[in-house]
MARMINU-842491 format. One line per 10 residues: their letters; for each residue z, y, x of N, C-alpha, C. Coordinates in steps of 0.05 Angstrom, whole numbers, padded with zeros to 5 digits. Each point is the difference from the previous one (the first is absolute). Example, Ala and Ser with C-alpha at 12.3 -4.5 7.8 and 13.67 -1.06 7.14 Angstrom:
2
AS = 00156,-00114,00264,00000,00024,-00018,00000,00024,00018  -00014,00021,-00007,00001,00024,00016,00014,00022,-00015
***
This chain:
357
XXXXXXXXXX = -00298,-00071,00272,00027,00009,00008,00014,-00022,00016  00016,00007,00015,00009,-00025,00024,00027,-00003,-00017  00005,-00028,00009,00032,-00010,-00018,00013,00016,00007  00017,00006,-00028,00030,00010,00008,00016,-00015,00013  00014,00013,00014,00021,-00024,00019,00024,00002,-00028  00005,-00024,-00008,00025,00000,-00016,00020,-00012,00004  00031,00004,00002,00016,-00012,00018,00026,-00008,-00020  00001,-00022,-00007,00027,-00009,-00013,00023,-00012,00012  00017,00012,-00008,00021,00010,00017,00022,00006,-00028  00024,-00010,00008,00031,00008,-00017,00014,00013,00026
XXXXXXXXXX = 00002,-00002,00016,00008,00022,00016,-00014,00030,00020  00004,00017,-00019,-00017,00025,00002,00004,00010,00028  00022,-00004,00015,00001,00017,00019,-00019,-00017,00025  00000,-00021,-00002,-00018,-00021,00014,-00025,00008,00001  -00007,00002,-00032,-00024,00006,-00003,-00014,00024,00007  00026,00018,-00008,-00021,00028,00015,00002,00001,00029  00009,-00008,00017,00008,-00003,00017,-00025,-00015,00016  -00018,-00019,-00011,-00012,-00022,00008,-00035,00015,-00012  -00006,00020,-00019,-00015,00008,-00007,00000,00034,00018  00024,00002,00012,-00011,00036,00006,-00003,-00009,00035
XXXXXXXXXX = 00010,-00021,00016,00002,-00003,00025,-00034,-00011,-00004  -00017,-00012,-00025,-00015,-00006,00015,-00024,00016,-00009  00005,00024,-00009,-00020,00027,-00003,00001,00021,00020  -00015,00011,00018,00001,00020,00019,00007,00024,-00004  00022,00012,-00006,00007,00028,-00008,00014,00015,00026  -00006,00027,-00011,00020,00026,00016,00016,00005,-00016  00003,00008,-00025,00020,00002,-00015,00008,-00017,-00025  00021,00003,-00015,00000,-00014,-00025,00014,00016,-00008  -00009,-00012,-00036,00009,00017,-00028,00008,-00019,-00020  00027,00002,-00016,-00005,-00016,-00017,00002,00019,-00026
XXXXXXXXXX = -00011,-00011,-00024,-00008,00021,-00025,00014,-00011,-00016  00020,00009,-00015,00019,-00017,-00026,00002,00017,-00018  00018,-00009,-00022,00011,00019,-00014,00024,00002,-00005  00011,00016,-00011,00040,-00002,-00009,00014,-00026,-00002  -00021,-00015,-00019,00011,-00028,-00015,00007,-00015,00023  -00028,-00004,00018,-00002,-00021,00015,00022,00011,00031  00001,00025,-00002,00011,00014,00023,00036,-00017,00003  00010,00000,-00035,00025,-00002,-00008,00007,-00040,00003  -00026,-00015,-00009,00005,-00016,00000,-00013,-00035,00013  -00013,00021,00017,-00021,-00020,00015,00011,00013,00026
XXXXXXXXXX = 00011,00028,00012,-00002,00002,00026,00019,-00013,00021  00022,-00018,-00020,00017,-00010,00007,-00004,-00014,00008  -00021,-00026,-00001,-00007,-00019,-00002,-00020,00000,00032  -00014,00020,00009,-00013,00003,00023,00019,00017,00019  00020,00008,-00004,00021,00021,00019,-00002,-00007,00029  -00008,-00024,00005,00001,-00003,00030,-00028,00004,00010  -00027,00002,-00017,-00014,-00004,00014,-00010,00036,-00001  00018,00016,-00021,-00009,00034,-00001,00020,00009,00031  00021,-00015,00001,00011,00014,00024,-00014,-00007,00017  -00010,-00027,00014,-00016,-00008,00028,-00021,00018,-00001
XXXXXXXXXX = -00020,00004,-00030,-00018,00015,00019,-00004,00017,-00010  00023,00018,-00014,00001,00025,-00012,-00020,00022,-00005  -00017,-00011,-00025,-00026,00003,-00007,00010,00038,-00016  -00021,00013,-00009,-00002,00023,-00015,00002,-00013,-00020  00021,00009,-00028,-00004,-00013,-00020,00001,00028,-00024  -00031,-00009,-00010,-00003,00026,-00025,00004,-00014,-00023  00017,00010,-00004,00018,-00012,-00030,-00016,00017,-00034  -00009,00000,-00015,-00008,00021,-00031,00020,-00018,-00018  -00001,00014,-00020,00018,-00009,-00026,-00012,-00020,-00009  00012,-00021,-00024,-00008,-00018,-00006,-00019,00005,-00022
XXXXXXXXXX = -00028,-00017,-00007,-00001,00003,-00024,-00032,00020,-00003  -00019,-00015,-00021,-00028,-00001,-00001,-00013,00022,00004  00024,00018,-00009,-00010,00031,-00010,-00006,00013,00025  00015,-00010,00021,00005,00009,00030,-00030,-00013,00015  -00018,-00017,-00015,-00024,-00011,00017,-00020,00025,-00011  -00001,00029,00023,-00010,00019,-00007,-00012,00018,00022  -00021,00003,00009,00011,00026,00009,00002,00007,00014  00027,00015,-00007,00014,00007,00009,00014,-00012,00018  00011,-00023,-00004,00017,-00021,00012,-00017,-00006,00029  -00030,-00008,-00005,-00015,-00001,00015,00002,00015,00031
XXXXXXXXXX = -00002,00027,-00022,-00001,00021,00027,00037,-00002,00007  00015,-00007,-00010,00033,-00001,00020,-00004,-00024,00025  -00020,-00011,-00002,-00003,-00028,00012,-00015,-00003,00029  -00021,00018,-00011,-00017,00016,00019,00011,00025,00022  00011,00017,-00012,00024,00019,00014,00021,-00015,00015  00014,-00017,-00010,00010,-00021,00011,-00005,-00012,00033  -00023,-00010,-00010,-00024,-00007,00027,00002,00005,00017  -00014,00026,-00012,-00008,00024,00024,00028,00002,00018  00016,00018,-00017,00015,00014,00012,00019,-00034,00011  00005,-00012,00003,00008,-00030,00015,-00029,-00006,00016
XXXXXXXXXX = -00010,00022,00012,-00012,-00016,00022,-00022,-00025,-00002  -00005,-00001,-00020,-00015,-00030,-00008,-00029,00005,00012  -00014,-00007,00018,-00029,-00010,00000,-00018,-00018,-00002  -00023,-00003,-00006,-00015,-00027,-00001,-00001,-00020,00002  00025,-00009,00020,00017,-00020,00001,00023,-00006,-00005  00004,00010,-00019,00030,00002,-00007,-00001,-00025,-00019  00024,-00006,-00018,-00001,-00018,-00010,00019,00004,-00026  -00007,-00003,-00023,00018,-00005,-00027,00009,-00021,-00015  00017,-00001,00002,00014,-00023,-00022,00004,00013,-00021  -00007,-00008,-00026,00001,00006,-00028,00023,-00025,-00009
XXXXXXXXXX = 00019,00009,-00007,00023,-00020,-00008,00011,00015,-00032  -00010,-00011,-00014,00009,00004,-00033,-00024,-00025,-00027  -00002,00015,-00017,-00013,-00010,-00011,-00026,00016,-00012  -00021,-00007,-00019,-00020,00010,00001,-00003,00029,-00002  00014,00017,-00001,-00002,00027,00000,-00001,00006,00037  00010,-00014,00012,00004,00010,00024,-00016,-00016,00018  -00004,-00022,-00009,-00032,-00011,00014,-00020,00017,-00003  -00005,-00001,-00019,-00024,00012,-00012,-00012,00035,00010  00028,00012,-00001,00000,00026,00010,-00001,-00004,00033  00023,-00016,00005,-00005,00002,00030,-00024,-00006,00022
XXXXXXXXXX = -00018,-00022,-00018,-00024,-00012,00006,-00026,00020,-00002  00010,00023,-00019,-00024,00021,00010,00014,00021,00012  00016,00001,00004,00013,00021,00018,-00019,-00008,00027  00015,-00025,00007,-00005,-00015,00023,-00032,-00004,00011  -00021,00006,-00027,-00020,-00007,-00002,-00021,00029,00011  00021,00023,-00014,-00017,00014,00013,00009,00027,00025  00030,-00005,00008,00009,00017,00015,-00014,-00003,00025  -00009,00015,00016,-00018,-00008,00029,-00025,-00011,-00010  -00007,-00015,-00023,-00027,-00013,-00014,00014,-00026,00011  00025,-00009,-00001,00015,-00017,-00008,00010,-00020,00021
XXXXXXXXXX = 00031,00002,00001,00011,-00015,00017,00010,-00030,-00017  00012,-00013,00012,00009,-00035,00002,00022,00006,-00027  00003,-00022,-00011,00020,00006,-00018,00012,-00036,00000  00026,-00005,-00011,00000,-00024,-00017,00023,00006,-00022  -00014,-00026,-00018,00014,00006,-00028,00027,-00019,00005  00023,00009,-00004,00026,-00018,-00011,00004,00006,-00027  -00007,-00022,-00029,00001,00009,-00019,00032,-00004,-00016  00018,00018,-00003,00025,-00009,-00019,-00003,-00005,-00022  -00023,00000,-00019,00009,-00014,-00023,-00025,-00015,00001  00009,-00021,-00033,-00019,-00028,00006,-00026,00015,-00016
XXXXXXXXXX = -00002,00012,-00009,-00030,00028,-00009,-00008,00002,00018  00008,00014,00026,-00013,00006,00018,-00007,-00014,00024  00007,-00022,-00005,-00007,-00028,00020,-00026,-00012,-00011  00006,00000,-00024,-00025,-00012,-00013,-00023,00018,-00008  00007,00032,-00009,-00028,00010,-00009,-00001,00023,00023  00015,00014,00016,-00004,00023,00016,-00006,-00010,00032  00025,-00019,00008,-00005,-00001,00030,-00028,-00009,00007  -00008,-00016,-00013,-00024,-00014,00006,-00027,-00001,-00011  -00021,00011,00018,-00029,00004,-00008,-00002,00024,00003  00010,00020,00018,-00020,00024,00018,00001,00022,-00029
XXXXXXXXXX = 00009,00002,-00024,-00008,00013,-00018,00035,00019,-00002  -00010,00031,00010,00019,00020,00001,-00006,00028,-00011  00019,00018,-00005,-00006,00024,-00020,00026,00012,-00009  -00007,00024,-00022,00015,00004,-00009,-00005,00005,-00030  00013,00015,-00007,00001,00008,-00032,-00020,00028,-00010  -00013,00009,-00018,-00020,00031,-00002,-00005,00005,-00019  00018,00024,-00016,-00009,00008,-00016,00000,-00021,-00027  00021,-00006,00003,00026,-00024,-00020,-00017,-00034,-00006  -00021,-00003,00025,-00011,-00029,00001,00014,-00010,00025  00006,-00026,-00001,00000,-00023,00020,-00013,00004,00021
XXXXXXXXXX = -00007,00002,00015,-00005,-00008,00038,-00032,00010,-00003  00003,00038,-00010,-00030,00003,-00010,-00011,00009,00028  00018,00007,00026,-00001,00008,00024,00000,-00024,00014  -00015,-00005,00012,00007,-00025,00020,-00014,-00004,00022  00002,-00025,00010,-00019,-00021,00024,00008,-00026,00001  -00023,-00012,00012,00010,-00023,00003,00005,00009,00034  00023,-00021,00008,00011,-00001,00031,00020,-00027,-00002  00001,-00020,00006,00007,-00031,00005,00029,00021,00019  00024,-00018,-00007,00014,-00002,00019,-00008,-00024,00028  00014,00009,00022,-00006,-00018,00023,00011,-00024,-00006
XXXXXXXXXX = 00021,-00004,-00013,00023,-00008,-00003,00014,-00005,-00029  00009,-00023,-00014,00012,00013,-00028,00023,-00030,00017  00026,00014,-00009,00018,-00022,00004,00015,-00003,-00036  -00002,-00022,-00003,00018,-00020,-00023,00014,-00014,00006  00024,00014,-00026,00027,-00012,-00002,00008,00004,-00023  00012,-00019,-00006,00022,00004,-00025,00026,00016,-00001  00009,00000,00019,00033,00011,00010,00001,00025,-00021  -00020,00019,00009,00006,00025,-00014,00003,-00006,-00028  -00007,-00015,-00020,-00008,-00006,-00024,00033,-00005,-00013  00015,-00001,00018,00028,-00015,-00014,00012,00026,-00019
XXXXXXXXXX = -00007,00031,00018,00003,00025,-00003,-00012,00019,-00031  -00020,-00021,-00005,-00017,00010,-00022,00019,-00003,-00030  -00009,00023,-00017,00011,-00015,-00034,-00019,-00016,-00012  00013,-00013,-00028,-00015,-00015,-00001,-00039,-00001,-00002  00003,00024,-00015,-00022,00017,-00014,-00021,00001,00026  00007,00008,00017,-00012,-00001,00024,-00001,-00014,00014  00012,-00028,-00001,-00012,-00036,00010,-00032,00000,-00023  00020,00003,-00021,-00024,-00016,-00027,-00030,00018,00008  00002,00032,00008,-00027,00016,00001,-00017,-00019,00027  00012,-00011,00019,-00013,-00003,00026,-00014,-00031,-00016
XXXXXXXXXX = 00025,-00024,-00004,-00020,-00015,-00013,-00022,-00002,-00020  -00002,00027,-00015,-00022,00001,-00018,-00028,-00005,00019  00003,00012,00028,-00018,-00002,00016,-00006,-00022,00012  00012,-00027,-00005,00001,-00027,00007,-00017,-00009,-00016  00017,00002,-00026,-00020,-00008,-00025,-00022,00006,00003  -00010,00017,-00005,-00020,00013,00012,-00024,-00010,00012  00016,-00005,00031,-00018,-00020,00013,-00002,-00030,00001  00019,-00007,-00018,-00004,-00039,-00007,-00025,00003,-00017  -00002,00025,-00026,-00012,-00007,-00023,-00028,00006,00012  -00008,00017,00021,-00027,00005,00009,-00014,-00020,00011
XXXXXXXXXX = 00020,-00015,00020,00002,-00010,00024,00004,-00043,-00003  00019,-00004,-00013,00011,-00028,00002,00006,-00004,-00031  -00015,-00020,-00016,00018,-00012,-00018,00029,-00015,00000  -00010,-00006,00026,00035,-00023,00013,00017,00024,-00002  -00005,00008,00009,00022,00026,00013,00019,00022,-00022  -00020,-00003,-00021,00002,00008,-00022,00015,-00013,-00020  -00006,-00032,00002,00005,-00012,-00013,00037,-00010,00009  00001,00009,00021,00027,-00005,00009,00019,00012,-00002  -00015,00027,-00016,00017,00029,-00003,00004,-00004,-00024  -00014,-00021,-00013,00008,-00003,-00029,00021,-00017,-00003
XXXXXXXXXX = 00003,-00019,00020,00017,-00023,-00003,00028,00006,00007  -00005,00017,00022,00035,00019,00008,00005,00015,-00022  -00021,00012,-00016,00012,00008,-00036,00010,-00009,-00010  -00023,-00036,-00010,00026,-00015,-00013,00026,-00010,00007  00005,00003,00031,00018,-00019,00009,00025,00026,-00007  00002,00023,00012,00023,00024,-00002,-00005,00022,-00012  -00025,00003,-00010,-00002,00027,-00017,-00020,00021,00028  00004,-00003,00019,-00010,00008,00028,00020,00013,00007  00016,-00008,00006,00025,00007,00014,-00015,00003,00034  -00009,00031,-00005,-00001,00008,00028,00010,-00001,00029
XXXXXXXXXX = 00038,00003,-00007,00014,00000,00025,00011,-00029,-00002  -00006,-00021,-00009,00014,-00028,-00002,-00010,-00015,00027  00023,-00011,00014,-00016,-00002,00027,-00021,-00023,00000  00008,-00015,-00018,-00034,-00022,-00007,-00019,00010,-00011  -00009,00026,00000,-00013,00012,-00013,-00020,00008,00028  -00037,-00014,-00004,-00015,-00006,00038,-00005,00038,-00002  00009,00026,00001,-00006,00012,00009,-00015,00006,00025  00002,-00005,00026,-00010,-00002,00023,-00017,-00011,00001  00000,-00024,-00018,-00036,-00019,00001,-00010,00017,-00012  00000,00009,-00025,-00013,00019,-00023,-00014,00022,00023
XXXXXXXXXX = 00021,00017,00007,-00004,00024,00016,-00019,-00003,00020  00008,-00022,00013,-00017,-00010,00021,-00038,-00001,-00006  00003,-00019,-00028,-00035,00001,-00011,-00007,00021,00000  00008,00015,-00017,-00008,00029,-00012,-00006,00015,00015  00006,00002,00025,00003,00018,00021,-00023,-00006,00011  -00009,-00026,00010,-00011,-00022,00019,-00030,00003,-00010  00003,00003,-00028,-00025,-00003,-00022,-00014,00026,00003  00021,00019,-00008,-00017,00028,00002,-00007,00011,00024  00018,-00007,00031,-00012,00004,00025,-00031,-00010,00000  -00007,-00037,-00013,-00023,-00003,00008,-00027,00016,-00024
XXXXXXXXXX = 00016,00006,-00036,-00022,00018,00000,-00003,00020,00017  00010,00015,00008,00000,00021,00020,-00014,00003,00011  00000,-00020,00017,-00015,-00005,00026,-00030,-00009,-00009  -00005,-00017,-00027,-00021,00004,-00001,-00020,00025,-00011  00012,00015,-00018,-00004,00027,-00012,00020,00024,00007  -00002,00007,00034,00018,00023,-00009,00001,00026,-00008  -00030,00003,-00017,00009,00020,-00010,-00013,00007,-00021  00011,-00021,-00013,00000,00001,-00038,-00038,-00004,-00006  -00018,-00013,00014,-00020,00002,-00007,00000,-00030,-00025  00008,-00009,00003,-00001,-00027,-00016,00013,-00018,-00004
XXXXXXXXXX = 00010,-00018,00011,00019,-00018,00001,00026,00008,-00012  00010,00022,00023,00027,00012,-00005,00004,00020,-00031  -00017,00005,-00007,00007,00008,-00028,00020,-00014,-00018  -00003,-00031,00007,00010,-00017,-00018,00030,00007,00003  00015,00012,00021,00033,00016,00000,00000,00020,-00015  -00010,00008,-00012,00000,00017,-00018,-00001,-00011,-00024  00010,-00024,-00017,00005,-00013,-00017,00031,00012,-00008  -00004,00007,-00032,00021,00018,-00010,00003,00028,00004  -00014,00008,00014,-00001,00026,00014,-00012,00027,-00016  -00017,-00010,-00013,-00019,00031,-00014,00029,00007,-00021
XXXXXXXXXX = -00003,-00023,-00013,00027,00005,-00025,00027,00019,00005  00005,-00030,00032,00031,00002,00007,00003,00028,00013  -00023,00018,00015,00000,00024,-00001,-00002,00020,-00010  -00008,00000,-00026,00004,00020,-00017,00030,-00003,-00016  00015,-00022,-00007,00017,00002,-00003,00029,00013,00020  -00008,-00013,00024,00014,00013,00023,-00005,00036,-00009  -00022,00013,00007,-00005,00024,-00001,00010,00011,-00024  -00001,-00005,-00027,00008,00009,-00022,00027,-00001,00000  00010,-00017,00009,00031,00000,00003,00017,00018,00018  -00013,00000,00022,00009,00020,00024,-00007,00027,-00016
XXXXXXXXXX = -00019,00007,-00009,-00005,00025,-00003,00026,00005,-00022  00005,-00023,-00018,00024,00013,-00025,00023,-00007,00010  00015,00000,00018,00027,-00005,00026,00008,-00016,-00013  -00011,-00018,-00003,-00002,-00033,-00008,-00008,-00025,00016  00011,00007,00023,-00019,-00021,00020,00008,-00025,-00006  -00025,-00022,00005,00002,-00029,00010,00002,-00002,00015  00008,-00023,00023,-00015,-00007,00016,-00026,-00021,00003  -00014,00007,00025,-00031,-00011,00001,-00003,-00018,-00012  00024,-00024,00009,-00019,-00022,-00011,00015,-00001,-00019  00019,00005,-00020,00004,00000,-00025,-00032,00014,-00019
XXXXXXXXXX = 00002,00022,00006,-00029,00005,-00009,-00025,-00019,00010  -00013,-00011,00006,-00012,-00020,00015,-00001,-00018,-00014  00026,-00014,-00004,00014,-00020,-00009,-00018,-00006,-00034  00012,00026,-00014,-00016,00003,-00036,-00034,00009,00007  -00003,00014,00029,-00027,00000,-00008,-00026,-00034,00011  00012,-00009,00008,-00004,-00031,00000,00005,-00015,-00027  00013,00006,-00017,00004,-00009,-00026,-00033,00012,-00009  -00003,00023,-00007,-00018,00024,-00001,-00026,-00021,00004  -00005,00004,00029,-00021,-00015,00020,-00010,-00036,-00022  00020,-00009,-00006,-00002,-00031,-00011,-00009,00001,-00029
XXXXXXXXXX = 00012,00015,-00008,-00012,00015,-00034,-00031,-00002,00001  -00004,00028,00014,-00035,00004,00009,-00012,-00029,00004  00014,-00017,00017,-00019,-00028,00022,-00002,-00021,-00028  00024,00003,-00018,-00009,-00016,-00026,-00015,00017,-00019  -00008,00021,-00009,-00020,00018,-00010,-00025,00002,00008  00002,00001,00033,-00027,00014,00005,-00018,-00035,00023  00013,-00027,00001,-00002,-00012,00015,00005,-00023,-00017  00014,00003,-00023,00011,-00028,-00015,00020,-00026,00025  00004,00021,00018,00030,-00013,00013,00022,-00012,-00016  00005,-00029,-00002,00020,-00008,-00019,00030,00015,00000
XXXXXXXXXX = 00001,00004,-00032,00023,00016,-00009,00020,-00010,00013  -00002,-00020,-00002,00032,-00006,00020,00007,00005,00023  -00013,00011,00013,00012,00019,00022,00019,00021,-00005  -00012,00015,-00026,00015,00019,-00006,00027,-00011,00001  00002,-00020,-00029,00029,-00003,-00003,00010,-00008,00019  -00007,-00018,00017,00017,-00007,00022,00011,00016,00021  -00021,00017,-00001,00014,00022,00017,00018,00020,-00003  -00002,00002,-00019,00014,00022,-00025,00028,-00009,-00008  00000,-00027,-00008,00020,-00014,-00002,00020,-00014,00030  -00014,00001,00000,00015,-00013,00039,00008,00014,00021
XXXXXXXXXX = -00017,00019,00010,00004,00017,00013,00005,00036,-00010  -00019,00014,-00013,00006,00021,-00002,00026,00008,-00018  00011,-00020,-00025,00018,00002,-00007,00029,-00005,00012  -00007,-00019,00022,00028,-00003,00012,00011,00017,00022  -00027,00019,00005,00011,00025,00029,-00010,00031,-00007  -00009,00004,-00014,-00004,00023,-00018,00002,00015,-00022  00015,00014,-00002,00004,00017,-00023,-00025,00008,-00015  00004,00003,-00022,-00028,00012,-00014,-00008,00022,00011  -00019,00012,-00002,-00006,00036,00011,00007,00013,-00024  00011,00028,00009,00006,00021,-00026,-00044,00007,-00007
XXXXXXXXXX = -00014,-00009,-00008,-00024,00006,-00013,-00002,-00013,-00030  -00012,00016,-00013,-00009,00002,-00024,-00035,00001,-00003  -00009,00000,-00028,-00021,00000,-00008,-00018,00031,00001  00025,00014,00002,-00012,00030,00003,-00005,00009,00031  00005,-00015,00022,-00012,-00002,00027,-00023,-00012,00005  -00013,-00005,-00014,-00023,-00017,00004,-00019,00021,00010  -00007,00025,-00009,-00019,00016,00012,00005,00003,00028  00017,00007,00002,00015,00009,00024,-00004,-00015,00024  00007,-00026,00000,-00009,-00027,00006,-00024,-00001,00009  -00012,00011,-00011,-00028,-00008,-00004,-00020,00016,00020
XXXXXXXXXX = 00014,00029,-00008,-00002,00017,00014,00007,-00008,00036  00017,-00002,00008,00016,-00007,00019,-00025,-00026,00018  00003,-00020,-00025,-00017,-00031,00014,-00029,00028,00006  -00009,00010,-00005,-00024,00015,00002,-00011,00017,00027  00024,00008,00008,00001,00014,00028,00008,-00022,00015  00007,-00031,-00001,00001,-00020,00028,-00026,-00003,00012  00009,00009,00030,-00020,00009,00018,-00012,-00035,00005  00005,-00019,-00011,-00007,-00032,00000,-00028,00002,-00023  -00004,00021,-00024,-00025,-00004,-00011,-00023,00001,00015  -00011,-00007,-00020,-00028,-00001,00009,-00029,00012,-00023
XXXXXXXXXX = -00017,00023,00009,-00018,00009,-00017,00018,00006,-00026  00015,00019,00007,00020,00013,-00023,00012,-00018,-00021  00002,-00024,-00002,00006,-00016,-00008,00032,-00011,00012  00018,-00007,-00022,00022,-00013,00010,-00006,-00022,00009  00015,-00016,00024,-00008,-00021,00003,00026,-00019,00003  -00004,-00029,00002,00031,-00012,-00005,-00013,-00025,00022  00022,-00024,00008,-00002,-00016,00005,00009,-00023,-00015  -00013,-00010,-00007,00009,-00022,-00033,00003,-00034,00025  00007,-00015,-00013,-00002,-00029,00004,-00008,-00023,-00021  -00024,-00016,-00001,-00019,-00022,-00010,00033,-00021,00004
XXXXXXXXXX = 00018,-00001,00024,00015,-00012,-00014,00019,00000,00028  00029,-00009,-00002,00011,-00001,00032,-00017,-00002,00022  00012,00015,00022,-00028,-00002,00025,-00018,00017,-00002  -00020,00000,-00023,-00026,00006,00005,-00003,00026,-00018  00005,00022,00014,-00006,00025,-00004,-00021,00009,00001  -00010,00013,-00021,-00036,00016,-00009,00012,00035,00015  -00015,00007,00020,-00001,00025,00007,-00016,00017,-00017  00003,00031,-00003,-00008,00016,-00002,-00012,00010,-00030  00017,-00019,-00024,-00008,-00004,-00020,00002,00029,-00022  -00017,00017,00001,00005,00025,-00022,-00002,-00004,-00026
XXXXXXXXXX = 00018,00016,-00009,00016,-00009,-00019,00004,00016,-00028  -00014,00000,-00018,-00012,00023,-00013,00035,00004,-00017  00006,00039,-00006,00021,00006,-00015,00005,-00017,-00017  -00017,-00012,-00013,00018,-00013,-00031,00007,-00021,00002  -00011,-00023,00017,00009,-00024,00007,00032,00010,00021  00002,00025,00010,00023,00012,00014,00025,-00001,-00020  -00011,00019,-00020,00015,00007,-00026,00018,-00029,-00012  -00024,-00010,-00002,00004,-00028,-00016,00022,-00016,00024  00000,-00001,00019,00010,-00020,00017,00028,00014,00000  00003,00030,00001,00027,00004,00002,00020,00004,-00029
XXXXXXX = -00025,-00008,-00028,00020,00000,-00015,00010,-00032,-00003  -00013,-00021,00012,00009,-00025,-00007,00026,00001,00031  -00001,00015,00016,00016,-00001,00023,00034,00010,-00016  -00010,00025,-00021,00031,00022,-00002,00007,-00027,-00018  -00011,-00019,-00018,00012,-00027,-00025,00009,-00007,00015  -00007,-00012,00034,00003,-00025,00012,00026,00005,00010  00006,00035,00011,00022,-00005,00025,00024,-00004,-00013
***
């Protein structure tokens, strides 16, 4: 896969401005939603009047990555004139990357797109790495493609806009990638723990460097695996768990967000890596203690979701030979791919998880 062009940038109108003059289009679109319509469009107002793009706006919100939504997007298109060279800007966060990137992927058998991500989730796990979809039949992104934006521009600006809940979901995706990726990096995320508790919005608080790795890191797995044959599995750390909790929750109008779910299924993930790997316990607590307790709420789950769970980890289209599969870690950094993971060591890992949270 050829590099993403990634462009950091605090002033958005510059930026889109400097990313659409240097893509060849007949038309443009930009794809948002309510939220971002109300409180991001302010923020680019000069650059929607200069070049007064089509803007298809859907409601906010996961339930809307469908479909349905799909086909408003597509209709959209069409009826705006859009051809093969047309061009989309996806400006929201991962629901609207994600959707817009197969919109984009397969209208005409797929025109230009770029990602502007508004929240720090979707800077870190949607805009970047070609991986788009939607929602089917009450799973996660069971419709999809891969299709690379031309383009992903990063910024913080939009981020000031977010609640808290939704700063803390995007950094779960940081975490994330220090603990796969960098002991340092990791280890620094521990040290901004002890120093403020992780005072997210504190302006000494290296966001931008953070954002910056994470981003930087997963472009180059990317590029070396783009499409999930090996390498890149290892982003999918927290994920078998943190998705079935996501799903069980949405289905009972109980939603998380991503990386809040994510977040405990990385607790989940560390359990297993000291069970099934003899990964030192102290990861757990440290993590558990440092981080997941200072930006996440417990999940409403109990002991009587465990089938369910189970059920759920069972249908992630990430197994392998009908087998659940997880991505564990031997220790910071060094993530074991593709490790299946038999039910009872499952069982067992999420009852030492419901003591822990």
């Amino acid at each position: 896969m050829q590099d993403q062009i990634i462009i950091e940038s605090q002033n958005l109108e510059e930026a889109l401005v400097t990313a659409v003059e240097s893509i060849s289009h007949d038309r443009l679109f930009i794809l948002s939603d309510s939220n971002v319509e109300r409180d991001v469009f302010p923020l680019i107002r000069g650059f929607l009047d200069k070049y007064e793009p089509v803007c298809i706006i859907l409601p906010s919100g996961e339930e809307y990555k469908n479909l349905e939504s799909l086909t408003i997007v597509w209709e959209a298109l069409a009826s705006g004139g859009a051809s093969r060279n047309s061009l989309l800007i996806n400006l929201g966060g991962g629901v609207i990357t994600d959707l817009g990137g197969f919109a984009a992927a397969c209208f005409k058998r797929g025109i230009s797109f770029i990602n502007l991500p508004t929240t720090l989730l979707g800077a870190v796990d949607a805009a970047v790495g070609g991986k788009t979809g939607v929602d089917f039949n009450g799973l996660k992104n069971e419709i999809g493609a891969f299709a690379p934006a031309l383009q992903v521009i990063l910024s913080t600006a939009p981020f000031a806009t977010l609640p808290d809940s939704q700063l803390a979901s995007g950094f779960a995706e940081i975490v994330k990638m220090t603990m796969i990726s960098s002991a340092a990096e990791y280890n620094r995320i521990l040290l901004e723990a002890q120093k403020n508790g992780l005072d997210l919005r504190s302006a000494s608080f290296p966001m931008e460097e953070l954002l910056s790795f994470a981003v930087k890191e997963k472009a180059r797995i990317v590029k070396e695996d783009p499409r999930e044959a090996g390498l890149r599995k290892i982003l999918n750390f927290g994920h078998t768990c943190g998705h079935a909790f996501e799903t069980l929750l949405l289905r009972r109008n109980t939603p998380v967000p991503h990386g809040t779910a994510v977040a405990h299924g990385m607790l989940v993930a560390l359990i297993l890596s000291h069970l099934r790997l003899r990964t030192d316990s102290m990861l757990i607590h440290q993590y558990r203690n440092k981080i997941l307790s200072n930006l996440f709420p417990p999940l409403p789950i109990n002991c009587d979701d465990t089938d369910d769970l189970l059920n759920l980890m069972a249908h992630d289209k990430k197994n392998t030979g009908g087998k659940i599969t997880f991505i564990l870690l031997s220790a910071i950094g060094s993530p074991v791919i593709d490790s299946n993971v038999p039910a009872a060591d499952i069982r067992s890992a999420l009852d030492i998880y419901l003591d822990l949270r």
